[in-house]
C-alpha positions in Angstrom: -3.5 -48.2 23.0 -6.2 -50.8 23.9 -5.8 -52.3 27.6 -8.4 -55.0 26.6 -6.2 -55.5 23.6 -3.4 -58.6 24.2 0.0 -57.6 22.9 1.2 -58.4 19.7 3.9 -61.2 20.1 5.8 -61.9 16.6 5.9 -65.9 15.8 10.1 -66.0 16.0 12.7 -63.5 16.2 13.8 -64.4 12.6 13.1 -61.0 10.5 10.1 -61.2 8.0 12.0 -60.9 5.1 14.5 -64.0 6.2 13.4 -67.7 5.3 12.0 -69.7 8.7 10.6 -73.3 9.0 8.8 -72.5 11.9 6.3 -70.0 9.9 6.3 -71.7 6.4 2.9 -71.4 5.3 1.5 -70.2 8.7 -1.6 -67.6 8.1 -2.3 -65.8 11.3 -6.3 -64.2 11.6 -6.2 -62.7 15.2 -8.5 -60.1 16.6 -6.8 -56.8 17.1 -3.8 -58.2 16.0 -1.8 -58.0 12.4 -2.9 -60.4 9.7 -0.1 -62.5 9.1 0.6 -64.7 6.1 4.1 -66.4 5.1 5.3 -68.2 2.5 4.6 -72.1 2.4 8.0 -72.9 0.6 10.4 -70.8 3.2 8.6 -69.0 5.5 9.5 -65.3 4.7 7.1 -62.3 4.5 4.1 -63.7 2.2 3.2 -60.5 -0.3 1.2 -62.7 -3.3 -1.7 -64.0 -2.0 -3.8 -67.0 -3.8 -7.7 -67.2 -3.0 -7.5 -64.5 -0.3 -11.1 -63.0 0.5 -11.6 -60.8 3.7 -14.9 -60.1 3.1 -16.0 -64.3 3.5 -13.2 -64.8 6.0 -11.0 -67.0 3.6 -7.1 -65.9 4.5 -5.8 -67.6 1.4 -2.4 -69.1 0.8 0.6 -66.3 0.3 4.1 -66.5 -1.5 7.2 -64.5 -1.4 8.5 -62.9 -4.0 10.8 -65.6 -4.5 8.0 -68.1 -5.0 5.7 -66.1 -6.3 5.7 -67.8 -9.8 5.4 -71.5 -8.1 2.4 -70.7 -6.2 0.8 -68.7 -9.4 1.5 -72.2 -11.3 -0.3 -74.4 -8.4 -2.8 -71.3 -8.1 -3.8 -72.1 -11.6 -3.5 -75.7 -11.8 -6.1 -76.1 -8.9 -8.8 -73.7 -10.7 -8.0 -70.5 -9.4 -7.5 -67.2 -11.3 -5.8 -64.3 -10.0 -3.1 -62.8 -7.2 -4.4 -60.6 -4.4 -0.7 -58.7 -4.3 -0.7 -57.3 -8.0 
């Protein structure tokens, strides 16, 4: 493990795949740490992500499976094309 390397401390106890206000929509970029991204309507475990380039540094929105279909539809309706997940 890296000393220099700060420990990894999870947002909230709730379980990624349960719905949390506290991380709705929160995208975490951290050095040496996890790349985060939850769902803007609930919080849970983001796996469809909208406009999501790691090359240019752009983390993108992300949706659960749950509201995968509403993020597609505002995806689309603001000009965008495709989901990073499929």
């Amino acid at each position: 493990m890296d000393e220099n390397r700060p420990p990894y401390r999870p947002l909230t106890d709730t379980p990624v795949d349960q719905p949390d206000e506290r991380r709705r929509g929160v995208v975490r970029v951290e050095p040496g740490q996890p790349f985060e991204h939850f769902c803007p309507d609930c919080g849970r475990w983001g796996t469809f992500g909208f406009g999501s380039d790691s090359i240019k540094g752009i983390p993108g929105v992300w949706y659960c499976a749950e509201h995968r279909e509403a993020g597609e539809r505002r995806w689309k309706a603001a000009g965008g094309l495709v989901a990073s997940g499929d």
